[in-house]
C-alpha angles and dihedrals in degrees: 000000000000121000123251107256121253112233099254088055125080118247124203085258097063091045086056098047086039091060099045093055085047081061105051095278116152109145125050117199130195145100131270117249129173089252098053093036096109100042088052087063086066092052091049085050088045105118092214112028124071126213114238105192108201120199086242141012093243088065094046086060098053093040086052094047082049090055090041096061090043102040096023091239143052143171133212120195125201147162120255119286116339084046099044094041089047088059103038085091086061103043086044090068090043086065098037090051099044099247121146127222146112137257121203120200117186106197126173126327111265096253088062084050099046087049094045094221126173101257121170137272083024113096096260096251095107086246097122086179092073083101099046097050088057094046088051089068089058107046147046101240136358130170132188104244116234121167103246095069100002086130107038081051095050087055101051093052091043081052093053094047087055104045083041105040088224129110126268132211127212115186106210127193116228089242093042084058100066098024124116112280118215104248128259141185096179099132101224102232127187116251125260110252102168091072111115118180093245097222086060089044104055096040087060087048092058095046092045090054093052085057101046094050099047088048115111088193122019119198135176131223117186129181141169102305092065089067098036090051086046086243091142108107088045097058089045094064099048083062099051093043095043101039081220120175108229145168131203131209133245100276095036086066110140089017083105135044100258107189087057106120088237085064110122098184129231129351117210096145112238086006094061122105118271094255097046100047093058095048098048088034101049105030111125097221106025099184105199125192127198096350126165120187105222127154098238087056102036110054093263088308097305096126105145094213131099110250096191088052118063138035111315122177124186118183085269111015138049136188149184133217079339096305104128122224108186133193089045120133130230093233089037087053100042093043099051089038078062095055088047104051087052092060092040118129112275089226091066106098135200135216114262106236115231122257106259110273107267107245118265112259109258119260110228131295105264093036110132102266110258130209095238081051086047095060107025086068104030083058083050094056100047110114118208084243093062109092088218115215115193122190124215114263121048098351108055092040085047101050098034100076090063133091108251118207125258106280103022120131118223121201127185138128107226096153094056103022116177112169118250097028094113096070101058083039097054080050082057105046099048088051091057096044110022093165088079127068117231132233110195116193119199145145126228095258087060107047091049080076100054110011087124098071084059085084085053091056092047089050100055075052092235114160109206117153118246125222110197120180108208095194083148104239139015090315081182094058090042083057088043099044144344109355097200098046111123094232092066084063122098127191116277104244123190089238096180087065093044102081090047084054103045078060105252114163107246101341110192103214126176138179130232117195085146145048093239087055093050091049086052082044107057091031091059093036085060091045103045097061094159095078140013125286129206136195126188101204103202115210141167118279090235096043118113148172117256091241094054086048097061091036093054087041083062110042086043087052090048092047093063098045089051 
């Protein structure tokens, strides 16, 4: 057995919390359970890393993943088992959707494992690896904690969340948690993943060339990897030096700059606008980075475009008309893109983008408040400073079609997409950048799964506006499928007398049933900046976005050719 630390010497416990503040770290979110009770002592004695304690793990999860996209690294503590198991939803999105960080789970001491004894929250078999198996399934490396190489393994798995951009898991014993750890003066530092093997690269470059100088019309299409991978400046800059018109899917919303007069708007496939599908679709040479197809992004899979012809670059990996150069960098390929389409033929044109859509003229005043009403002037009211989160239903679908200021984050899952994750993650995301205001949107389906985390929010005394929208039930499924059927209704709340409850010190909270409410809304959300502020935006049942609409035409469509 190791000995218990002194209190002079480090513990596992304060190398792991070392090397996440090392990293950026600054939050630590969880929640306190009788096996990491102890270890939690050390983070509350932890000069540089704060304890954010969520009303549930699952919560925790989301908030962590929040903090991840803003700060490019997180971390969730739980308890064994019924923590760990609470949270694995959450950890599950943050490797479909390519976001690094690290849960720790402290389960029972040793002793309790070599005797196989029946402890809580385990199943009672005396197999205490039931947890980590599931978790392998939902990151890129894990590893059990013992004290002759913990650090050297904590190490090895951060590393990997790093290189990978996917969540890690360390199991971690009660008594390996506060045991001495072997010294160590190795500096973690983040991989290098702007490292392309040159011979790759300059193969794809050749090839690429070929390509760029034979197009007739050149168009871009970004998504989500370029900003997980930290690809953003170089693909700014391809669009400024190539005055090339481009687009961006749904989760790759705020990677570019969306108010530039080469902005197309957004691609969905058949569910794009006219304009944009035939710029994406027909372009002779699309070159697409960091795409991922996905139905939810694609307009149910109906892009028009080839995906084996064209550009294509992946974090590690490019091609080019389906030929693979591994080994190529995001950065390396974007940036040398950048250099070719300088030197491209004048005669290669581009397609010229459309002028943004003038806004619809405003129904009267006491007119029931729309959907179409809703998000035209909620996207009119976004500031480049509001880190913007958008849930999956009505919202997302809602928000995505409008143009977002310079400088403003995005966050959503829609790859994922599992409903009630924006409100944890707006927790996270304010903590991590408290210099910008938040601006969570999410329908009342969504916020019965996580409302909780709504008294979190009020206790760390940040002050985001809400957005709710009460359209009484899963507006999303009634578009889907059978809009009358009991399971798309949800529970009426009394949401105005939720964030009182939930304990948030002097929430301002309005209601919107009309445009002319909404107007008064939004005007006094922008103007009361010192606490938070939450409106529930009351719609019909039946009401949705035009982008929801073609989307739900399609995949109804789909379902019966199935």
């Amino acid at each position: 057995m190791n000995p218990i630390a002194s209190p002079s010497a480090k513990t596992i416990t304060g190398h792991l919390l070392d090397r996440l503040y090392d990293l950026g770290v600054r939050h630590l979110f969880g929640v306190a359970g009788d096996y990491n009770l102890r270890m939690l002592d050390e983070v509350l004695a932890h000069p540089g890393i704060q304890w954010v304690g969520a009303a549930s793990e699952l919560g925790a999860a989301y908030a962590a993943d929040g903090y991840a996209r803003v700060r490019g690294f997180a971390a969730v503590l739980t308890t064994h088992g019924v923590g760990e198991l609470s949270a694995i939803n959450g950890i599950a999105g943050s490797y479909a959707e390519y976001v690094p960080l690290l849960h720790i789970a402290v389960g029972p001491p040793r002793s309790k494992e070599q005797d196989g004894a029946v402890a809580h929250h385990t199943l009672g078999d005396g197999d205490y690896e039931h947890f980590a198996r599931a978790f392998g399934q939902v990151v890129c490396a894990d590893a059990l904690i013992r004290p002759t190489d913990g650090p050297a393994e904590i190490d090895r798995v951060i590393t990997a969340c790093l290189r990978e951009n996917r969540p890690g898991y360390l199991r971690l014993p009660q008594d390996v948690a506060l045991s001495s750890a072997s010294s160590s003066s190795r500096t973690l530092r983040r991989p290098d993943r702007r490292a392309s093997d040159q011979h790759a690269l300059a193969a794809f470059l050749d090839a690429a060339r070929r390509r760029i100088e034979t197009a007739s019309t050149t168009a871009v299409l970004a998504d989500s990897l370029v900003d997980r991978f930290d690809a953003r400046p170089e693909l700014s800059e391809l669009l400024r030096v190539g005055s090339l018109p481009y687009a961006v899917v749904v989760s790759g919303k705020s990677v570019v700059d969306e108010s530039a007069p080469d902005y197309l708007g957004l691609y969905a496939g058949a569910c794009s606008d006219d304009t944009v599908r035939d710029v994406i679709d027909n372009a002779d040479l699309l070159i697409r980075a960091g795409v991922r197809l996905a139905d939810t992004t694609s307009g149910g899979f109906t892009h028009g475009y080839d995906p084996d012809r064209g550009i294509d670059l992946d974090p590690t990996a490019a091609s080019v008309d389906g030929v693979a150069f591994p080994d190529v960098s995001l950065h390396d390929a974007l940036a040398g893109l950048t250099r070719l389409v300088v030197d491209r033929p004048v005669s290669a044109s581009t397609p010229t983008a459309p002028a943004p859509e003038p806004r619809h003229a405003s129904p009267s005043a006491d007119s029931p408040l729309s959907q179409a009403y809703l998000w035209q002037e909620v996207g009119a009211a976004i500031r480049p400073d509001h880190t913007v989160v958008a849930d999956q239903g009505t919202p997302l679908f809602g928000i995505s079609p409008h143009r977002l200021p310079t400088g403003t984050r995005f966050l959503a899952q829609p790859v994922w997409g599992s409903i009630g994750y924006s409100l944890p993650a707006l927790l996270g995301a304010q903590l991590a950048d408290p210099s910008r205001r938040g601006l969570l949107l999410i329908g009342d389906g969504a916020a019965q799964l996580t409302i909780q985390e709504l008294g979190t929010i009020g206790r760390h005394r940040l002050t985001p506006v809400i957005i709710l929208v009460n359209n009484h039930g899963y507006t999303v499924e009634r578009a889907l499928h059978s809009p009358r059927a009991l399971y798309n209704d949800v529970t009426s709340w009394r949401w105005t007398c939720l964030p009182a409850a939930l304990g948030v010190p002097e929430p301002l909270v309005l209601t919107a049933r009309t445009t002319a409410e909404l107007d008064h809304s939004l005007t006094t959300a922008t103007a009361v900046e010192d606490r938070m502020v939450f409106i529930e935006a009351c719609t019909a049942p039946d009401d949705t976005p035009e982008l929801l609409s073609r989307f739900a035409a399609i995949a109804r469509q789909q379902a019966k050719e199935a």
